[in-house]
C-alpha positions as CSV (number, residue, x, y, z in Angstrom):
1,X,0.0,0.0,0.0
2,X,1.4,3.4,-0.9
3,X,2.0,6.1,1.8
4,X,-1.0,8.4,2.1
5,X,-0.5,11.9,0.9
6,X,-0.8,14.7,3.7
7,X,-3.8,16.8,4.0
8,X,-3.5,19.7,1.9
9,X,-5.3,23.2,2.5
10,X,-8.9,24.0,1.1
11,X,-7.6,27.1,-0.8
12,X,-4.1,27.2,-1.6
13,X,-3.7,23.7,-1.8
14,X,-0.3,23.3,-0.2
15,X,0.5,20.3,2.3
16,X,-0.3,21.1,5.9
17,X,2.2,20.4,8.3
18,X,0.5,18.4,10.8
19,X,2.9,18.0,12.8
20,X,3.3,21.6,14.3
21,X,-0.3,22.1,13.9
22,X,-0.6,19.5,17.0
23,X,2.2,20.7,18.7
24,X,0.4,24.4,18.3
25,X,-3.0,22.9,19.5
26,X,-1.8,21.0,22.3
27,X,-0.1,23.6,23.6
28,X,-3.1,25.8,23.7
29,X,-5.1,23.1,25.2
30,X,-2.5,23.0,28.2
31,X,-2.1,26.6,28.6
32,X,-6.0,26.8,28.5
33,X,-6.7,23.7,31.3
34,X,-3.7,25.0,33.3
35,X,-5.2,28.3,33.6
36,X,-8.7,27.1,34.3
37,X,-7.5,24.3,37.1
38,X,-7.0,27.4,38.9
39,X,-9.7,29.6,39.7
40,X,-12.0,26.8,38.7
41,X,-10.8,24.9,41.4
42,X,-10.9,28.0,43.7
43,X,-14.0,28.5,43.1
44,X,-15.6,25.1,43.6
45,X,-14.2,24.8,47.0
46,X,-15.4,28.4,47.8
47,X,-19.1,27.9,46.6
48,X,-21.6,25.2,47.1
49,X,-22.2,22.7,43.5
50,X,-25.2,24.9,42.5
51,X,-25.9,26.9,39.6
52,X,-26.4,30.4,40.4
53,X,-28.9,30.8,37.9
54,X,-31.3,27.3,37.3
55,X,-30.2,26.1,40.8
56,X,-29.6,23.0,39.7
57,X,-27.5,20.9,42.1
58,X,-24.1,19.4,41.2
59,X,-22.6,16.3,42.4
60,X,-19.3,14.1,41.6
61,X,-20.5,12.2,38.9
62,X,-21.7,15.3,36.9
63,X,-19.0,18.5,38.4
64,X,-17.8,18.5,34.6
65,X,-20.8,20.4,33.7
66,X,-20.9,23.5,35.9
67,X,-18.5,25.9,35.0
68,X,-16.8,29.4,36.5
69,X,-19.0,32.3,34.8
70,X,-16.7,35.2,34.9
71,X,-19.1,38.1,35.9
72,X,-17.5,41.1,34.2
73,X,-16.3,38.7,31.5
74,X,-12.9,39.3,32.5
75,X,-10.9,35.9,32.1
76,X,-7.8,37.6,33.7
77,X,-9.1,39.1,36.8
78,X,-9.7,36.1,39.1
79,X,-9.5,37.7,42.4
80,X,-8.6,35.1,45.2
81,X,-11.6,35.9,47.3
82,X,-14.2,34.8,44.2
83,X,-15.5,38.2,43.9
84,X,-15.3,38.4,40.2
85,X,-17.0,34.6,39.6
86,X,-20.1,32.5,39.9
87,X,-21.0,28.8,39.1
88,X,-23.3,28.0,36.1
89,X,-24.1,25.2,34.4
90,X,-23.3,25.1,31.4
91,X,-26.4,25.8,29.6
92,X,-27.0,28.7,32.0
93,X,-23.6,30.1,30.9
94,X,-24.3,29.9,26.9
95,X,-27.1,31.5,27.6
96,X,-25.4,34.4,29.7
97,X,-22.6,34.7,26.9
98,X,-25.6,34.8,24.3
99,X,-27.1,37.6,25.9
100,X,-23.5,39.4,26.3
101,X,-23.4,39.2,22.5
102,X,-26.2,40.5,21.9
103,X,-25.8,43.3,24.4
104,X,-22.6,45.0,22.2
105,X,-24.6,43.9,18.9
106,X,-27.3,46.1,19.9
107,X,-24.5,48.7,21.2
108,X,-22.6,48.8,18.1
109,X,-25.8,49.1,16.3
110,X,-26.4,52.3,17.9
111,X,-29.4,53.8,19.2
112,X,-32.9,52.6,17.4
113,X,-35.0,55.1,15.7
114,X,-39.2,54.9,16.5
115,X,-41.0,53.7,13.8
116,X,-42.6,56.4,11.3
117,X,-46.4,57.2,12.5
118,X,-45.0,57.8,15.8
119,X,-47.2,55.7,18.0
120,X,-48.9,52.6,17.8
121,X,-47.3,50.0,16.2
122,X,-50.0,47.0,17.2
123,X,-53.5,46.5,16.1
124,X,-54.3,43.1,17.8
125,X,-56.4,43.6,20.7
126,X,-57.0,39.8,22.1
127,X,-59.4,41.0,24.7
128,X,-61.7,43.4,22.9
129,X,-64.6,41.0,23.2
130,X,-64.1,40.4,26.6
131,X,-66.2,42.4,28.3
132,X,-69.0,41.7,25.7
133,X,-69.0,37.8,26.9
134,X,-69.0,38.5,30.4
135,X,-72.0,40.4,30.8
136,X,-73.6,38.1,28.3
137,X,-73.5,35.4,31.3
């Protein structure tokens, strides 16, 4: 059997070197777990297994799913009192990182302009029959 060819890049079509792309990922990945192990491990023994949002209550068997929720989404400042963090799970924390993104979407966007007629914008009323059918009775 031949040797296999390496993977080559989707555009320019030259050989990737896979080699250093490992090395370059791995290294990340230990940087990034060796600076989590810290205040994540702070703040677990500083707060109770609960997420601060859901309350939803953590154990052993599923720890690996509540995170550290940086509150003024500041990964650098990691106080040693825990002032800075709070546990969420992690469905609590996509959504709080959602809503972050939106906030400086809608910031960048700039302020929103009222709609031209100036006023009312609905014309659904789902109760203007209401007081018809309760005198009815």
């Amino acid at each position: 059997m031949p040797p296999s060819d390496p993977p080559r890049h989707g555009k320019t079509g030259r050989p990737i070197d896979t080699a250093r792309l490992d090395r370059v990922v791995s290294q990340a990945r230990a940087a990034s777990d060796e600076r989590a192990a810290g205040y994540r491990e702070q703040a677990l023994k500083l707060y109770p297994w609960v997420c601060g949002r859901c309350a939803r209550v953590f154990d052993r068997s599923n720890l690996r799913e509540l995170t550290v929720h940086h509150k003024d989404m500041n990964h650098d400042r990691n106080p040693p009192d825990g002032s800075n963090w709070e546990l969420l799970c992690l469905y609590c924390h996509d959504n709080e990182h959602q809503r972050y993104e939106e906030h400086l979407a809608a910031r960048a966007a700039g302020p929103t302009r009222p709609a031209p007629g100036g006023g009312k914008q609905t014309t659904h009323n789902p109760f203007a029959g209401l007081g018809d059918l309760l005198k009815k009775e």
